[in-house]
C-alpha positions in Angstrom: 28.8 41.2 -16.1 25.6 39.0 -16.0 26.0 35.8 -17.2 23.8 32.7 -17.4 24.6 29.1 -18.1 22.7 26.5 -20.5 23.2 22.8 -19.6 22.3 20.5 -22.4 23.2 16.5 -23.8 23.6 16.8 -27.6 25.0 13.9 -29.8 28.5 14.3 -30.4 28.8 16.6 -33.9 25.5 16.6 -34.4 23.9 19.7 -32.7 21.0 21.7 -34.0 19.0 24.7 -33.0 15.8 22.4 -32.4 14.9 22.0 -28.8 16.3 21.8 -25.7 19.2 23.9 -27.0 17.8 26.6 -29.8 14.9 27.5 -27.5 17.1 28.1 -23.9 19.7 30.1 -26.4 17.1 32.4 -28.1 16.4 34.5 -25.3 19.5 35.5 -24.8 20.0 37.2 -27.7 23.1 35.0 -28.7 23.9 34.1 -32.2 22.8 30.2 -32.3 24.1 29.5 -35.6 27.7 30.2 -34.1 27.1 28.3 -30.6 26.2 25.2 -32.5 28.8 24.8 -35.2 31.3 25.8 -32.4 29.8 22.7 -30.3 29.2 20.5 -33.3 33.6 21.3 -33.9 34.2 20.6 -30.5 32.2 17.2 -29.6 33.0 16.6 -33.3 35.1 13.5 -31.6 32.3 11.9 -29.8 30.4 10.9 -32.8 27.4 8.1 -32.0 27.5 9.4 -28.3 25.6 12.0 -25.8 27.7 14.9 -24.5 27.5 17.0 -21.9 27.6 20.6 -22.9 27.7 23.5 -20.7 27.2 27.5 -22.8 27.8 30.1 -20.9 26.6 33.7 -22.1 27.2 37.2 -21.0 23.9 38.8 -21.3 25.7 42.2 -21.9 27.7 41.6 -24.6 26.2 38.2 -25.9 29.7 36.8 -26.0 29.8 33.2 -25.1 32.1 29.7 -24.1 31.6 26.8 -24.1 32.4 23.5 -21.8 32.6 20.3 -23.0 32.1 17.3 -20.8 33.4 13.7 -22.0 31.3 10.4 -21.7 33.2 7.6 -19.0 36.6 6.3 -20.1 34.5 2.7 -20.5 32.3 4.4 -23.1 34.2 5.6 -25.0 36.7 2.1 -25.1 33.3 0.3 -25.6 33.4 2.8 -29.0 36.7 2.1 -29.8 36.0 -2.0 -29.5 32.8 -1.8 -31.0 31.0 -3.8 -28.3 27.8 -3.4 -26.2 29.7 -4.3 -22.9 32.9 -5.2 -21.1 33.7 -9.2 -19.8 31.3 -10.5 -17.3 34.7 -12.1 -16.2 37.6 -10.1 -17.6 40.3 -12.0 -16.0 39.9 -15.2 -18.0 37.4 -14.0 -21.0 38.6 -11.1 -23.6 35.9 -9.7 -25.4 37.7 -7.5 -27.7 41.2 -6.4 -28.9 42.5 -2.2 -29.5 45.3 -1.0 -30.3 47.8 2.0 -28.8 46.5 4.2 -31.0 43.3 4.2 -29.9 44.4 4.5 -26.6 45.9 7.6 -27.3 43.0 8.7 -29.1 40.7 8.6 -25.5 43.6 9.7 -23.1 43.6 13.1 -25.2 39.8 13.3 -24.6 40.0 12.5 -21.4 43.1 14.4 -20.8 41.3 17.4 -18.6 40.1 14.6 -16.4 42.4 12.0 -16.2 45.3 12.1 -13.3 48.3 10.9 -15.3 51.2 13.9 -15.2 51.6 13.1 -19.0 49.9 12.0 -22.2 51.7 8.4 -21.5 50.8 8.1 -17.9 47.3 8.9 -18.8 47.0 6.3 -21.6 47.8 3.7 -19.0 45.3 5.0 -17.0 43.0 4.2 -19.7 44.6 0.7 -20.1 43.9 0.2 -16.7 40.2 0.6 -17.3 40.8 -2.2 -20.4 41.9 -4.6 -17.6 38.4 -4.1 -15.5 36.3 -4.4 -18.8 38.5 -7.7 -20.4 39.6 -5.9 -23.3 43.3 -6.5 -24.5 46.2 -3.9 -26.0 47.8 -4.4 -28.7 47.0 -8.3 -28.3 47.7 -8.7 -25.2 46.6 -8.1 -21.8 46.7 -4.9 -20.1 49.6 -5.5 -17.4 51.9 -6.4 -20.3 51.3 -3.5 -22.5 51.5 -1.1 -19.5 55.2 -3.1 -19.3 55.6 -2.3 -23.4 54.6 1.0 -22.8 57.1 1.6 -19.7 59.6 0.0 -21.8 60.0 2.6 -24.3 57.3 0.1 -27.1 55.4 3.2 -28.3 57.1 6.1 -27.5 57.4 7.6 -30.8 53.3 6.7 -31.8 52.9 8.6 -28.0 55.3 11.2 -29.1 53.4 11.6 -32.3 50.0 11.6 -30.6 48.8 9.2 -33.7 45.2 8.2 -33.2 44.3 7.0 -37.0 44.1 3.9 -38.0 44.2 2.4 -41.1 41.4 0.3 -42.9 43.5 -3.5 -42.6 44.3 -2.1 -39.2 40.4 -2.0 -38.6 39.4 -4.9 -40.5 42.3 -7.3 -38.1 40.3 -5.6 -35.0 37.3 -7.2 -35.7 38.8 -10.2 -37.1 40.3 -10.1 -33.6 36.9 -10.0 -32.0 35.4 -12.5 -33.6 38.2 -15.3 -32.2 37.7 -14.1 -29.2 34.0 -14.7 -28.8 34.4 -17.9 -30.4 37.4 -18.4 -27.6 35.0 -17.4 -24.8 31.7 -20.0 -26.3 34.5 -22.9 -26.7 35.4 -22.3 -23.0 32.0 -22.0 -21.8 31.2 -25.0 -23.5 33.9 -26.9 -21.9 32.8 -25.5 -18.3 29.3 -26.3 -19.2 30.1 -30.3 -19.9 33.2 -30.1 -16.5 29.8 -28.7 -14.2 27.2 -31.2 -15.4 29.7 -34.4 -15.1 30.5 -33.1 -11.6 26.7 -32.4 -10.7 25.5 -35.4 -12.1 28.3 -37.4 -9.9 27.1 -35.8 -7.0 23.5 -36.7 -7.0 21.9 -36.7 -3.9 25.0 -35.1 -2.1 24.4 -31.7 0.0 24.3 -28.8 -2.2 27.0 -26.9 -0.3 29.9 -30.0 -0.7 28.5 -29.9 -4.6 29.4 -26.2 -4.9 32.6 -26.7 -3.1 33.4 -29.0 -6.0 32.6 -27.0 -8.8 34.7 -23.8 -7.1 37.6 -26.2 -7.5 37.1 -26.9 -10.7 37.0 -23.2 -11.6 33.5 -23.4 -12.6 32.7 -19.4 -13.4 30.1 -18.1 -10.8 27.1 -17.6 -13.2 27.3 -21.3 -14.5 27.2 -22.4 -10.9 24.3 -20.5 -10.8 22.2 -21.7 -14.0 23.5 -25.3 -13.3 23.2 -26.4 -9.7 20.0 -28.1 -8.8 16.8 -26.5 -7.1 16.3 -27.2 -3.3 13.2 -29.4 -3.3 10.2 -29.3 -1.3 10.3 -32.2 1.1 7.5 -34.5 0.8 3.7 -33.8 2.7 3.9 -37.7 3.1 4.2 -38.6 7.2 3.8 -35.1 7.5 2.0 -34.4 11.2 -1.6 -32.7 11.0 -1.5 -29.3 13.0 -2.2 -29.7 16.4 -5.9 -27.7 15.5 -6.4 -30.7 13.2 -5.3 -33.1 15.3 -8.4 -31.9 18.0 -10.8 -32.0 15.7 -9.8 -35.6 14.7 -10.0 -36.1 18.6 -13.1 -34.9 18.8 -14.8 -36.6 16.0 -13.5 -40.2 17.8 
């Protein structure tokens, strides 16, 4: 049997027979209308995003399957959170909060690709990635629900496979959110002021003692880096002519 694959990125639920997808389908002689709702039901989950999507037709029979790629495991958190992008420092600053259902909800997407033997071990694989983004668990930070989770916490919501939320569950989420970017301006604040007292009683002091100080104060790196004075040109007073200039001079005595 002869059969040819179409690669194309569609947004999740949301294919259509316009280009790039109705026009590679249609010479195959393959019945479109069926490829895309079959697609549309499959990437139904990926809603807002761009999925990979692999047909492959058998140009005898016009029978065809389909393969279904998955965004990253940080994409589809980021959708889960609502946010733009993970903690510049996750360690000290939490940019958003989700809960185990949503964690379930990605481990079953990512399930094909994800090494975890079993549905739990995968969803602390995706808790894993929450660490390395800043993103909390259930409140709290991702070594400690890994620890709930190994502790029997959510074994029946596991067991269950729940991945729905509620609208009060959603609405605390965001309520969540919100504290926590206040939490993160309030801290920057208070690094802000710690950085410029320290600069400002270092004046004139080499720049590499000044850096030493603000390490020790746990100054984050990129306020180190908008904060710390500019090395300055030295002054073109007592400055030596070149020695071209200094012949010249010479010469004109």
């Amino acid at each position: 049997m002869a059969k040819q694959s179409i690669d194309s990125l569609v947004e999740g639920g949301k294919a259509t027979a316009a280009p790039p997808l109705g026009p590679a389908l249609g010479p195959l002689g393959v019945n479109i209308g069926q490829v895309v709702a079959k697609i549309n039901k499959m990437t139904a989950a990926f809603s807002g995003m761009k999925v990979p999507v692999k047909v492959i037709v058998d140009k005898d029979t016009k029978e065809f399957e389909i393969e279904i790629g998955t965004p990253p495991c940080s994409q589809l958190i980021k959708k889960e959170a609502k946010i733009e992008k993970g903690s510049g420092n996750p360690l000290t600053d939490k940019v958003a909060d989700i809960l185990i259902e949503q964690c379930i909800k990605i481990a079953k997407m990512k399930e094909t690709v994800l090494l975890g033997k079993n549905l739990k071990n995968k969803i602390k694989e995706v808790i894993g990635t929450c660490r390395s983004m800043g993103i909390l668990v259930e409140g709290k930070p991702a070594d400690e629900a890994i620890k709930l989770i190994n502790a029997g916490e959510f074994d029946e919501k596991i067991k269950a496979e729940k991945t729905e939320l509620s609208a009060e569950e959603l609405k605390h989420l965001e309520e969540e959110k919100k504290k926590l970017a206040q939490e993160i301006e309030e801290r920057r604040t208070e690094f802000e002021k710690t950085a410029k007292d320290i600069i400002a009683s270092m004046e004139g002091k080499d720049k590499g003692d000044i850096k030493s100080k603000l390490k020790e104060a746990n100054i984050p790196d990129a306020i180190v880096k908008e904060l710390m004075p500019t090395e300055e040109v030295a002054p073109a007073e007592g400055k030596k002519p070149a020695e071209g200039a200094v012949g010249k001079e010479e010469k004109k005595k």
